[in-house]
C-alpha positions as a Markdown table, in Angstrom:
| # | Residue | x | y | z |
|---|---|---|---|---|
| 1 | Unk | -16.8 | -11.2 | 10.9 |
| 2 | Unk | -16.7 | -7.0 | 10.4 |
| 3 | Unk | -14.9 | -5.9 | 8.0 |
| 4 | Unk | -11.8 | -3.9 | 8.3 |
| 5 | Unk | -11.2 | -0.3 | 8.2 |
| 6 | Unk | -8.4 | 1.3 | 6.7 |
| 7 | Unk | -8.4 | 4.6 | 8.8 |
| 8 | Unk | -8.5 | 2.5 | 12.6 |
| 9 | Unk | -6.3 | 0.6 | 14.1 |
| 10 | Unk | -2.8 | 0.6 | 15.6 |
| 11 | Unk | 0.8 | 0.5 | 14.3 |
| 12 | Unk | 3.9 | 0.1 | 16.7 |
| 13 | Unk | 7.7 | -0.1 | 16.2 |
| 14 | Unk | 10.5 | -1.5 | 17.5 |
| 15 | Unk | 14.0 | -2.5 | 17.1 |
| 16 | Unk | 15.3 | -6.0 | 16.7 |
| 17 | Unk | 17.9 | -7.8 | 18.9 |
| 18 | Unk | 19.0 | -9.8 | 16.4 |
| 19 | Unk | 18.3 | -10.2 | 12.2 |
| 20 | Unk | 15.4 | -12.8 | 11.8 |
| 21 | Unk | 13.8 | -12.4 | 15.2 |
| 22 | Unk | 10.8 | -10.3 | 14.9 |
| 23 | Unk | 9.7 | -8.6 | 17.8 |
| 24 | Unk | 6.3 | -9.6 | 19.3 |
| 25 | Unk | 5.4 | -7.4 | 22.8 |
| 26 | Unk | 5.0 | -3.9 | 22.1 |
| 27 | Unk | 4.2 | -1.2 | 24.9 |
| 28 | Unk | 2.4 | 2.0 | 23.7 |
| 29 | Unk | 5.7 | 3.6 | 23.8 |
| 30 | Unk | 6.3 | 1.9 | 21.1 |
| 31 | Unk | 3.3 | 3.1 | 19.2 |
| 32 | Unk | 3.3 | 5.5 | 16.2 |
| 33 | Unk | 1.0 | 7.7 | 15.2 |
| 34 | Unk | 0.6 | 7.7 | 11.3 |
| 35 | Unk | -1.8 | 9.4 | 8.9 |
| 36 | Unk | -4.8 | 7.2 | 7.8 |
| 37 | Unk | -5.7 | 6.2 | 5.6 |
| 38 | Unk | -2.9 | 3.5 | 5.7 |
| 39 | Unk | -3.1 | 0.1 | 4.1 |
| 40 | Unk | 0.0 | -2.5 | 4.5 |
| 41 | Unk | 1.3 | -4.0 | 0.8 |
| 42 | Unk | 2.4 | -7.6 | 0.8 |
| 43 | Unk | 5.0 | -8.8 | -2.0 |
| 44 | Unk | 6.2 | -12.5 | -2.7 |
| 45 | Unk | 7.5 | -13.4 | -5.7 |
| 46 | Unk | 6.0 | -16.0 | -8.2 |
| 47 | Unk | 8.9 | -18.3 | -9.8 |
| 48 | Unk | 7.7 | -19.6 | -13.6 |
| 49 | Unk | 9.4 | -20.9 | -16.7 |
| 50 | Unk | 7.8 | -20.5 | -20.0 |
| 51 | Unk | 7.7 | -24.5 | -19.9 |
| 52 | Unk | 7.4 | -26.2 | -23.7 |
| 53 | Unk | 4.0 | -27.5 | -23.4 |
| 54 | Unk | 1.1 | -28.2 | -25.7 |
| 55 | Unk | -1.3 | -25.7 | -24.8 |
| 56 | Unk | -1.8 | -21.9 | -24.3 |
| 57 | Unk | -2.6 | -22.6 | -20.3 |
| 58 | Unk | -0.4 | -21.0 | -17.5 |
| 59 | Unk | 3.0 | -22.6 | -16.4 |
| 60 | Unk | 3.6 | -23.9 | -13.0 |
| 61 | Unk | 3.9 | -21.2 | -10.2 |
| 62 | Unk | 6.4 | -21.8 | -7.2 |
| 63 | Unk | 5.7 | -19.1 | -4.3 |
| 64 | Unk | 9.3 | -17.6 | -3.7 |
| 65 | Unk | 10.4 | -15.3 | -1.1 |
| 66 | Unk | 8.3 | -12.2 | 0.5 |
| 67 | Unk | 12.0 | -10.5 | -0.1 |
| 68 | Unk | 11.7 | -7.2 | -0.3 |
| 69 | Unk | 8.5 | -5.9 | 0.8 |
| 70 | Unk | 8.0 | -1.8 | 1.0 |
| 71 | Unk | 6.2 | -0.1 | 3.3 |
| 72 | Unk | 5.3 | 3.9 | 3.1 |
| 73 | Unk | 3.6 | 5.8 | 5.4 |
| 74 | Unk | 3.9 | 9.5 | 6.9 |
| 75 | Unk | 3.5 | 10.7 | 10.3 |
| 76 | Unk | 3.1 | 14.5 | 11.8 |
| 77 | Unk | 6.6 | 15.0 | 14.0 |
| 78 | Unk | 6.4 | 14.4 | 17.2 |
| 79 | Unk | 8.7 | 15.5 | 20.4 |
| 80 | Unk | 10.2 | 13.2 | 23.7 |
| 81 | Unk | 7.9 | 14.3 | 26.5 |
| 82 | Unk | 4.2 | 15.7 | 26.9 |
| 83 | Unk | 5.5 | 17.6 | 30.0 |
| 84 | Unk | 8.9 | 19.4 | 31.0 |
| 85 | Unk | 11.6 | 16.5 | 30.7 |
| 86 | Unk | 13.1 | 15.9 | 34.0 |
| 87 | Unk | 16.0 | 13.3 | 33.0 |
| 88 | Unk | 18.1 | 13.1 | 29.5 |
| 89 | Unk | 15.1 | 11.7 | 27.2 |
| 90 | Unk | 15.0 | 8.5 | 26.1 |
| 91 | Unk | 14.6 | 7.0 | 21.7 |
| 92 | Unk | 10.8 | 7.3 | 20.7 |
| 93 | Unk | 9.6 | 5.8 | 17.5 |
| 94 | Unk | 10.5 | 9.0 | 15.6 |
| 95 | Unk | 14.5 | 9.0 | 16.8 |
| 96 | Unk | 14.2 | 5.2 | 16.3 |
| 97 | Unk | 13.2 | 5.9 | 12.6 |
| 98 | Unk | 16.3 | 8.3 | 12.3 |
| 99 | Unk | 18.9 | 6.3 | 14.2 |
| 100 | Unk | 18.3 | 3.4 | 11.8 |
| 101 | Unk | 18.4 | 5.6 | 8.9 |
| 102 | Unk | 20.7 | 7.7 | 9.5 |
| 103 | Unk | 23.2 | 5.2 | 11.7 |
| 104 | Unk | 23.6 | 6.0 | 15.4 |
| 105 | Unk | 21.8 | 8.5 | 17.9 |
| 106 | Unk | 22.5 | 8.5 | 21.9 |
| 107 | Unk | 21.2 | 11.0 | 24.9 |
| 108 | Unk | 22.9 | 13.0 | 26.6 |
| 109 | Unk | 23.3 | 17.2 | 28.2 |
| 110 | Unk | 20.5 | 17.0 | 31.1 |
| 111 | Unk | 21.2 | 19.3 | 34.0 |
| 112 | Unk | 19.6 | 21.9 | 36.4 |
| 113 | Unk | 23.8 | 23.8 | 37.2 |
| 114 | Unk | 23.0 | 26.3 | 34.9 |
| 115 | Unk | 25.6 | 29.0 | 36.0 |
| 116 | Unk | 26.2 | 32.5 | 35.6 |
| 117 | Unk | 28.2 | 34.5 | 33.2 |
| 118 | Unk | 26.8 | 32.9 | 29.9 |
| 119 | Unk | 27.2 | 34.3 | 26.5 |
| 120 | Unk | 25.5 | 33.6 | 23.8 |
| 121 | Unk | 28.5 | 31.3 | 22.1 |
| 122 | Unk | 29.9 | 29.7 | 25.6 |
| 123 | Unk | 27.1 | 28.5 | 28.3 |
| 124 | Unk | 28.6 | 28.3 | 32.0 |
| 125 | Unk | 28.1 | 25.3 | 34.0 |
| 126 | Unk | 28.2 | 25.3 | 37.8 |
| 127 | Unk | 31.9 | 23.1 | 38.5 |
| 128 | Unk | 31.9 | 19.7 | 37.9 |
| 129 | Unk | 28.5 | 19.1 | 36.5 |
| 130 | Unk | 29.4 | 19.4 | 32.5 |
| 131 | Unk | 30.4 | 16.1 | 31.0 |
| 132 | Unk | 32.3 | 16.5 | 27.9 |
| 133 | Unk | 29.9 | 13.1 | 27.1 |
| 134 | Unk | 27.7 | 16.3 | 25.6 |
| 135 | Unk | 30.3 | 17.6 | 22.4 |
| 136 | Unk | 27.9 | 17.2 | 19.6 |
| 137 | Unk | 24.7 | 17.0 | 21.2 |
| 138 | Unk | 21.9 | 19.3 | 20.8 |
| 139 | Unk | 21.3 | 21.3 | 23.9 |
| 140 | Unk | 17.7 | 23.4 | 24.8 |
| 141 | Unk | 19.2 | 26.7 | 27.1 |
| 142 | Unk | 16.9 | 28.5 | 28.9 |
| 143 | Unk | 16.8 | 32.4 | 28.3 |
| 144 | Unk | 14.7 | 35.3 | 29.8 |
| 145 | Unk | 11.2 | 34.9 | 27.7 |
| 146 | Unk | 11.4 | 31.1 | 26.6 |
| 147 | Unk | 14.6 | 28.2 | 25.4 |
| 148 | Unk | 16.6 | 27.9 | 22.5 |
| 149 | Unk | 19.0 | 25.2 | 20.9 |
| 150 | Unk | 22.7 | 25.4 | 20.7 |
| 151 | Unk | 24.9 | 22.3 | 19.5 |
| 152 | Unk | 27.8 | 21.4 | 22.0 |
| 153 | Unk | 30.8 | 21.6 | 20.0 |
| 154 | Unk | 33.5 | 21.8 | 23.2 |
| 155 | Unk | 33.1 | 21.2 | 26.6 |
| 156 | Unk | 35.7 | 22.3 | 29.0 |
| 157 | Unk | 35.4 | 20.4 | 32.5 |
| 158 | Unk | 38.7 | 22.0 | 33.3 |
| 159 | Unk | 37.7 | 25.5 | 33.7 |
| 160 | Unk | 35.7 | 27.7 | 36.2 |
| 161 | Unk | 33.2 | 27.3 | 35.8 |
| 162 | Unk | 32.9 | 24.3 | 33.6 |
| 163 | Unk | 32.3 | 25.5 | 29.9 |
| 164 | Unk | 30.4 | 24.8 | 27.1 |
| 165 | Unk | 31.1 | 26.2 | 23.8 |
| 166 | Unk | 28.8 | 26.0 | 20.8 |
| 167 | Unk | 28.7 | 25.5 | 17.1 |
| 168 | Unk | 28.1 | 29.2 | 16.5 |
| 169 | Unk | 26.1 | 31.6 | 18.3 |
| 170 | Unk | 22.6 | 31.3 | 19.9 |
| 171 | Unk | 19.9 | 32.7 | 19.3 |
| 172 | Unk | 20.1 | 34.8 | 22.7 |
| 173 | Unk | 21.8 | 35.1 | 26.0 |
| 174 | Unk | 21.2 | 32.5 | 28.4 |
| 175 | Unk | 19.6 | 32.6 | 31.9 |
| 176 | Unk | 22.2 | 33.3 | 34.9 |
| 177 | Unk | 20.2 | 29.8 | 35.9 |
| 178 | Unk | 17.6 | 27.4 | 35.3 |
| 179 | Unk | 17.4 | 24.0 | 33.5 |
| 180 | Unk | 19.3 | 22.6 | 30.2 |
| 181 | Unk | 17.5 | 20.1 | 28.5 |
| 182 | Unk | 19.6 | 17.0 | 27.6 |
| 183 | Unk | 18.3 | 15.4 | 24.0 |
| 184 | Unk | 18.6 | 12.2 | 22.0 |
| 185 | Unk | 20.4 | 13.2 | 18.9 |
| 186 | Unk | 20.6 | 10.9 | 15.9 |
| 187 | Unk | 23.3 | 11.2 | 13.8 |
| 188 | Unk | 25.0 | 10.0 | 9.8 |
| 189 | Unk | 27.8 | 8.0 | 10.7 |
| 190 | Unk | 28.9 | 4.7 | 9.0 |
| 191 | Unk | 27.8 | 2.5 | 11.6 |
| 192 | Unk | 25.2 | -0.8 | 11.0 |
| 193 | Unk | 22.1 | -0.8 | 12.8 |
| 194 | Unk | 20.1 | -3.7 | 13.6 |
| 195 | Unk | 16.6 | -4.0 | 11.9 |
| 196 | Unk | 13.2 | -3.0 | 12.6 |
| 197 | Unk | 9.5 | -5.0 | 13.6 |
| 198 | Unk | 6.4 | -2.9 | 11.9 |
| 199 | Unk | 3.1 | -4.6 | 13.9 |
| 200 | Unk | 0.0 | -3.6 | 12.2 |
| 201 | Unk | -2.9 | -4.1 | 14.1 |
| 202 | Unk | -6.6 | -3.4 | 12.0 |
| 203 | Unk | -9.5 | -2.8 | 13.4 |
| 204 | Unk | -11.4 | -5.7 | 12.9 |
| 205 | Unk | -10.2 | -8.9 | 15.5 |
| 206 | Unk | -8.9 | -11.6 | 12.7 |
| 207 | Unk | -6.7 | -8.2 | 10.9 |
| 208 | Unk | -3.1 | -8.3 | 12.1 |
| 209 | Unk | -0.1 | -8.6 | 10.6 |
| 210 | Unk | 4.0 | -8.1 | 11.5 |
| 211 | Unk | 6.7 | -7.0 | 9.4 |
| 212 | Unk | 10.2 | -7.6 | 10.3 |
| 213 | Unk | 14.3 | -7.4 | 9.5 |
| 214 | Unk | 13.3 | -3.6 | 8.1 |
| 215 | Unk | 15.4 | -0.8 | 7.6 |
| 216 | Unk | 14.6 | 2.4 | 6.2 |
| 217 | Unk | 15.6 | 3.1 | 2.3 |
| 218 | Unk | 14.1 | 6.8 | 2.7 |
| 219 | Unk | 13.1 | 9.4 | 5.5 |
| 220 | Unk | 11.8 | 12.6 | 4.2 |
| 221 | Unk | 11.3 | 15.8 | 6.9 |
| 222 | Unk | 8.8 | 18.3 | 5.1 |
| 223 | Unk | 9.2 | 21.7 | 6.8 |
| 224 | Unk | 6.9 | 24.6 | 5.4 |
| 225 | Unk | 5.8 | 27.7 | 7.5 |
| 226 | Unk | 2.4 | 27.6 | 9.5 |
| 227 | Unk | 2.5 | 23.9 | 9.3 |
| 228 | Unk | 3.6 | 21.0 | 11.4 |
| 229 | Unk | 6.4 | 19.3 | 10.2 |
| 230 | Unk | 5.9 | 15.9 | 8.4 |
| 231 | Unk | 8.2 | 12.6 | 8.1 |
| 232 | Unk | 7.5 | 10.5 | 5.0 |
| 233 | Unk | 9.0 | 7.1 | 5.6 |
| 234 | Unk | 9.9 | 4.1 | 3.1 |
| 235 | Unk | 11.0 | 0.7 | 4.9 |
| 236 | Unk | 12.0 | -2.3 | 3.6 |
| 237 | Unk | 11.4 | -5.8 | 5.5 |
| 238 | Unk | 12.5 | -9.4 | 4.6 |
| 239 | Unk | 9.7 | -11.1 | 5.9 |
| 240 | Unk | 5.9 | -10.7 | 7.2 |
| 241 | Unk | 3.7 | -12.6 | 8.8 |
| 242 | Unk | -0.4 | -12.8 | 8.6 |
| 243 | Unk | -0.8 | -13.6 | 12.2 |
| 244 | Unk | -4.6 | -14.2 | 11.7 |
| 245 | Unk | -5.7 | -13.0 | 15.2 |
| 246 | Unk | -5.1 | -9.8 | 17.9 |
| 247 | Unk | -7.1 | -7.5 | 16.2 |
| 248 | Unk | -9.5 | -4.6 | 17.4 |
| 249 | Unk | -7.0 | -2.8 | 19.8 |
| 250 | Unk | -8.4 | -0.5 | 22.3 |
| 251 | Unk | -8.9 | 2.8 | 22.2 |
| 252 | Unk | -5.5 | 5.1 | 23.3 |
| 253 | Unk | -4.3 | 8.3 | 24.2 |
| 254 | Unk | -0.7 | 8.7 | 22.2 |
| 255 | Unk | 1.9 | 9.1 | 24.3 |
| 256 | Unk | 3.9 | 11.5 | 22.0 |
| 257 | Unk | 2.8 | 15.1 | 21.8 |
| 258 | Unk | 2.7 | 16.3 | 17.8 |
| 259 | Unk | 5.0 | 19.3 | 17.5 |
| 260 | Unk | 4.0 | 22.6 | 17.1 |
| 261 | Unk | 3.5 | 24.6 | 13.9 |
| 262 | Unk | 7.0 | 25.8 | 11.9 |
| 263 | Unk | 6.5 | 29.9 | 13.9 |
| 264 | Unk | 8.8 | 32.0 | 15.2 |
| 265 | Unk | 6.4 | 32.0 | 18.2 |
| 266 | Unk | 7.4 | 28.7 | 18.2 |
| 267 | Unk | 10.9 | 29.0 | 18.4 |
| 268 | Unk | 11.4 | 28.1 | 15.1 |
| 269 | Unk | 14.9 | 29.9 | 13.9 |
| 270 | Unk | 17.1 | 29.1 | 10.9 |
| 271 | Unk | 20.6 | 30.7 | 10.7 |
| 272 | Unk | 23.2 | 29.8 | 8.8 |
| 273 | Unk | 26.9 | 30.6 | 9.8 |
| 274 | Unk | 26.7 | 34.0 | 11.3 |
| 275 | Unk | 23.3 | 35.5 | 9.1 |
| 276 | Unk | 19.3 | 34.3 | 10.3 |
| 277 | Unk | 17.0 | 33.7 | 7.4 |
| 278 | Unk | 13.8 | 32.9 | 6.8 |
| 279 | Unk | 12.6 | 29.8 | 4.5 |
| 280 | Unk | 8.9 | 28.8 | 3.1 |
| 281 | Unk | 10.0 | 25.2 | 2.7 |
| 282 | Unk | 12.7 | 23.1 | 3.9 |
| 283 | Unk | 12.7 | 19.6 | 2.8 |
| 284 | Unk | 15.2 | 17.4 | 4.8 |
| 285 | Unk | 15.9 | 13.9 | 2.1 |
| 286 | Unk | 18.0 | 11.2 | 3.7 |
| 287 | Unk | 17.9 | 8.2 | 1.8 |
| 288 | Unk | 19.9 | 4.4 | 3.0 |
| 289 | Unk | 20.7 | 1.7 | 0.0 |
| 290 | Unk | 20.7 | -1.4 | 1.2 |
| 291 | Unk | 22.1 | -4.3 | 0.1 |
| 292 | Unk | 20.6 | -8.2 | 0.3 |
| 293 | Unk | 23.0 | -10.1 | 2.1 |
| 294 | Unk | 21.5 | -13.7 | 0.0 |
| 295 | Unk | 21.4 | -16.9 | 1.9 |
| 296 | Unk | 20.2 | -20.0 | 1.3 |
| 297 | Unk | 19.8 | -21.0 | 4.6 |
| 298 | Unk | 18.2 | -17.7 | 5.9 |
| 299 | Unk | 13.8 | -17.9 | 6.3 |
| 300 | Unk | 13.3 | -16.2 | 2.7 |
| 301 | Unk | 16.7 | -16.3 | 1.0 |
| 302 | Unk | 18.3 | -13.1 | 2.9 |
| 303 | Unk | 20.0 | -13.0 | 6.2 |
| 304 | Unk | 20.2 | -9.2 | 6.1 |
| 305 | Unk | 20.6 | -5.7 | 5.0 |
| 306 | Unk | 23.5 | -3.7 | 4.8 |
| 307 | Unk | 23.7 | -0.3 | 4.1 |
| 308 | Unk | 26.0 | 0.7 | 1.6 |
| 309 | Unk | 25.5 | 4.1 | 1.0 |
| 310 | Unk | 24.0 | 7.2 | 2.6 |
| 311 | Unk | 23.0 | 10.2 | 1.4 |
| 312 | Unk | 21.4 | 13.5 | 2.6 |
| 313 | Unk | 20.3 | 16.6 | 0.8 |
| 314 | Unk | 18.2 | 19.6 | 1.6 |
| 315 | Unk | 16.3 | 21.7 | -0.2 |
| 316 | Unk | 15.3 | 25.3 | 0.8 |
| 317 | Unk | 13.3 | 27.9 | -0.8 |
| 318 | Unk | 12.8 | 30.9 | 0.6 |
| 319 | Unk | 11.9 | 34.1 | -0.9 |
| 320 | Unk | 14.6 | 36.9 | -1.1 |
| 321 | Unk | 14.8 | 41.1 | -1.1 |
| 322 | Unk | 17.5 | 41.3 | -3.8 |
| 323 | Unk | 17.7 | 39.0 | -7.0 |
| 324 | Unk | 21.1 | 40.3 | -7.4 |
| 325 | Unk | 23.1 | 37.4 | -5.7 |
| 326 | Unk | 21.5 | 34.0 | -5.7 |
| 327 | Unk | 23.6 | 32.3 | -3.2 |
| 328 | Unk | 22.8 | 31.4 | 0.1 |
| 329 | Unk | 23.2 | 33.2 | 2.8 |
| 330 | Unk | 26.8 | 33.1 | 3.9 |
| 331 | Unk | 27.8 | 31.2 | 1.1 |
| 332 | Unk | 30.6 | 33.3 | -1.3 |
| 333 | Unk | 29.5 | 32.3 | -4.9 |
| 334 | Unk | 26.3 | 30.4 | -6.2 |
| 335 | Unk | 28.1 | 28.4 | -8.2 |
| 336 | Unk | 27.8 | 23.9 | -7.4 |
| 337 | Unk | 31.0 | 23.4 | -5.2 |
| 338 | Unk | 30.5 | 26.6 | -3.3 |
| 339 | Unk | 31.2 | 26.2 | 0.5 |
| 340 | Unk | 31.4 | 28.6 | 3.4 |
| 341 | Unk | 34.3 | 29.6 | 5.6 |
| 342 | Unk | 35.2 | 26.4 | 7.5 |
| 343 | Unk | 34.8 | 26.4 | 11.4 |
| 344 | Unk | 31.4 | 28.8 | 10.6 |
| 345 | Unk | 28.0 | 28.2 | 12.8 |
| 346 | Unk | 26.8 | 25.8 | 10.5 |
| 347 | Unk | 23.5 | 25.2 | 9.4 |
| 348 | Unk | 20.6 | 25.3 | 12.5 |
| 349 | Unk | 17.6 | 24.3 | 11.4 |
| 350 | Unk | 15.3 | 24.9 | 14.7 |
| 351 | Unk | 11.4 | 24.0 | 14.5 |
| 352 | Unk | 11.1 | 24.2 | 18.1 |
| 353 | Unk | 12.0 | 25.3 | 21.2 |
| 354 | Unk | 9.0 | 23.5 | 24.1 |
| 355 | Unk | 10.4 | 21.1 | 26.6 |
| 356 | Unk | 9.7 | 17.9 | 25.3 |
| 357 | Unk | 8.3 | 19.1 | 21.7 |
| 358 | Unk | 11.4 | 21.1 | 20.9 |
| 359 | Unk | 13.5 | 19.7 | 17.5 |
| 360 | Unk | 16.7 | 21.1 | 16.4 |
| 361 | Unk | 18.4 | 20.0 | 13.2 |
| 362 | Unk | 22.2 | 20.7 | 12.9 |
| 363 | Unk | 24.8 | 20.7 | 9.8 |
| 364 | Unk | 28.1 | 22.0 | 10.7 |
| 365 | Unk | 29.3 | 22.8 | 7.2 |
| 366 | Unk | 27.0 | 22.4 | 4.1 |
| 367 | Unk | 28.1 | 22.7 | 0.5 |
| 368 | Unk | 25.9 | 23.7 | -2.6 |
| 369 | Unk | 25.0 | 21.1 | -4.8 |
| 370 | Unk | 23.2 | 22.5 | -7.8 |
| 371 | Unk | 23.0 | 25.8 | -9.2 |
| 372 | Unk | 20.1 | 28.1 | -7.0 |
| 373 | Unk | 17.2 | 28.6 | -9.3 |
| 374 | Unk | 14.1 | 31.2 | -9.1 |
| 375 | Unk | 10.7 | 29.6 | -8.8 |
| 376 | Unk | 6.9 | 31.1 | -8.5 |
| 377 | Unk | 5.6 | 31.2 | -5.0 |
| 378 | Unk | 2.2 | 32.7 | -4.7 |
| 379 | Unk | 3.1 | 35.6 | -7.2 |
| 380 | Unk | 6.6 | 36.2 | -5.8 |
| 381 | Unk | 10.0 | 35.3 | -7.3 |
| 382 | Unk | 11.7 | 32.6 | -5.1 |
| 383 | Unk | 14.9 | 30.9 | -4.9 |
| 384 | Unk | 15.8 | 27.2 | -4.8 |
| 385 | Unk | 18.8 | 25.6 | -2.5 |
| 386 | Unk | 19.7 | 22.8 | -2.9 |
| 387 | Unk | 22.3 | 21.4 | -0.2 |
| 388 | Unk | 24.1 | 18.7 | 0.9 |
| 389 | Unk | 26.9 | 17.9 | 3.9 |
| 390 | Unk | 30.6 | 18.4 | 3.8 |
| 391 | Unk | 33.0 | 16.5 | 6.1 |
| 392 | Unk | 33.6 | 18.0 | 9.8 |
| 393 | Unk | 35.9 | 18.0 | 12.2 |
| 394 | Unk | 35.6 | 21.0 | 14.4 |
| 395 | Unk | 34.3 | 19.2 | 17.2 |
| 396 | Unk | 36.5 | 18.3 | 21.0 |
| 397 | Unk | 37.0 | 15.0 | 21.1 |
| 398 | Unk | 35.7 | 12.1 | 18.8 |
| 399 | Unk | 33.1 | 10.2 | 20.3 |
| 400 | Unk | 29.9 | 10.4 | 18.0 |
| 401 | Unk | 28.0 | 12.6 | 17.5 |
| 402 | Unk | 30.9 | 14.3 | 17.8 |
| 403 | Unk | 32.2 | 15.5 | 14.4 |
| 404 | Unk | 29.3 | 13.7 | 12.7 |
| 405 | Unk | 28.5 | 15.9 | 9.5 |
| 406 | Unk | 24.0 | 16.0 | 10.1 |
| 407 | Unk | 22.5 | 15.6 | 13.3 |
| 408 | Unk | 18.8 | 15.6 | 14.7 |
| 409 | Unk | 17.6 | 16.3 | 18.4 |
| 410 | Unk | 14.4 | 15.7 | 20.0 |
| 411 | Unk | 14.5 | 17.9 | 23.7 |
């Protein structure tokens, strides 16, 4: 018997049909890549009554249920495709994290009609190959020297050429032709999801074990410049299983590719209504509570988890040429409660722009939730924004993500 390692092995992901049916065939598309060194944490609680008895001994202990059990790990990014997509992607582990978290994601905005004419607010589609399936998707449009993002906030099918208007400007002019890349786009909304299988697989041949009904509580991006970004993820599962054999996977190429560093050579771009700006760290903090729907008839006392609350803020620091106005850019006033002018370009948060490694991150209208403060960074006076999401509605149409209020692509 070897003993087993806490930096090999294999973890995979997956999404439930139903609450208390664990998943139990996983294909390496369902793999994720997490940072070693990871060990899994088992909880079940142990019942006892400080009994009346005649000694100083221990009480009786009744095992009770492995309800909750928390998992944490952290993973470098990672995009859709290793090459150049050539169909509307579809969810990988990392969108599946955010759909569950945030509530609902889909695909859509794949095509090769690029058309002439394009500006850098309204991209032309060649006639009768736009699908107003795409408002409030992230799109990756092709221009001279590389791609960029824009969010579909109306699509016209009805004009000449067909028409699709963004959230704000992009970063450039499109290309008079080419290829837009469709993307899946997770999104907040209030919907349920259905729960999550964790399979841990360790390196040694008797080490496996399966957690299922999970749901993320927390999903942290970290953003900072030079780096790759970084999701830190908290689950919780009703149940686990020690399946005492399956062990010692083979050896695998990951079928993800990590994204690139946060660079402008990257096509990372942050802009903010109508003004670009530049950020040292960006810290994306969506967190789900859920609630323990009890039953007594249920494997360990809890049929399932419903989310009643969610909650995202963001936190940006970023160093600035004039201390005279704290507030952020495009925002009038500094004060908690300050907004920008509805109907503005929103908050684009791009990390980058590759096929298949490209990630966008979208808030149509943000709203400041604490009072900016200066901080140290490396000898230099920095400020601290702290933001969360407003209600939206500036979207065609109604069909999520559509008018959703924070949204996440993977191109």
């Amino acid at each position: 018997m070897a003993i087993s390692l806490s930096n090999k092995g294999r973890v995979a992901i997956k999404q439930q049909a139903a609450w208390g049916t664990a998943q139990t065939s996983f294909a390496t598309t369902d793999y994720l890549e997490i940072e070693a060194p990871f060990v899994p944490a088992f909880a079940r609680e142990a019942i006892r009554m400080n009994t009346f008895r005649p000694g100083f001994t221990e009480a009786e202990i009744v095992a009770g249920s492995k309800a909750p059990t928390e998992l944490t790990f952290r993973f470098p990014m990672h995009g859709v495709w290793k090459t150049d997509p050539s169909a509307n992607p579809t969810a990988h582990p990392d969108s599946l994290i955010f759909k569950t978290c945030l509530g609902g994601s889909g695909s859509q905005g794949y095509t090769t009609a690029l058309a002439s004419g394009s500006t850098s607010s309204v991209v032309n589609i060649t006639n009768g190959s736009a699908s107003t399936n795409w408002q409030g998707y992230g799109l990756l449009v092709p221009h001279s020297s590389g791609n960029m993002f824009g969010w579909a906030k109306t699509v016209d099918t009805t004009a000449s050429p067909d028409a699709v208007t963004m959230i704000g400007p992009m970063q450039y002019t499109p290309s008079s032709s080419g290829t837009i890349y469709g993307s899946v786009t997770a999104y907040l909304c209030n919907d349920a999801q259905l729960p999550l299988t964790f399979d841990y697989v360790g390196s040694d041949a008797n080490t496996a074990f399966r957690f299922y009904d999970g749901l993320p509580t927390s999903v942290r991006i970290v953003i900072a410049a030079k780096q790759v970004p970084v999701v830190e993820v908290t689950m919780r599962f009703l149940n686990w299983e020690n399946l005492g054999t399956g062990g010692a996977p083979a050896d695998y190429v990951y079928g993800f590719p990590m994204l690139p560093a946060t660079l402008g050579a990257n096509g990372s771009w942050f802009h903010h209504d109508t003004e670009d700006f530049c950020a040292a760290t960006a810290n994306i903090t969506i967190t789900q509570e859920l609630s323990e729907v009890e039953c007594t008839g249920s494997s360990q006392g809890v049929s399932e988890l419903v989310a009643t609350n969610r909650n995202i803020t963001i936190e940006i620091v970023r160093t600035v040429t004039d201390l005279s106005a704290l507030s952020f850019p495009d925002v009038t006033g500094d004060s908690p409660g300050s907004i920008a002018s509805p109907g503005g370009g929103g908050l684009n948060m791009t990390l980058s722009t590759t096929p298949g490694k490209a990630v966008s991150i979208m808030v149509p209208e943000v709203v400041i939730l604490e009072q900016p403060t200066t901080q140290d960074l490396g000898g230099k006076i920095a400020v601290r924004h702290l933001l969360g999401c407003r209600p939206y509605s500036g979207d065609t149409g109604s069909t999520a993500p559509a008018d959703t209020p924070f949204r996440i692509a993977f191109a």
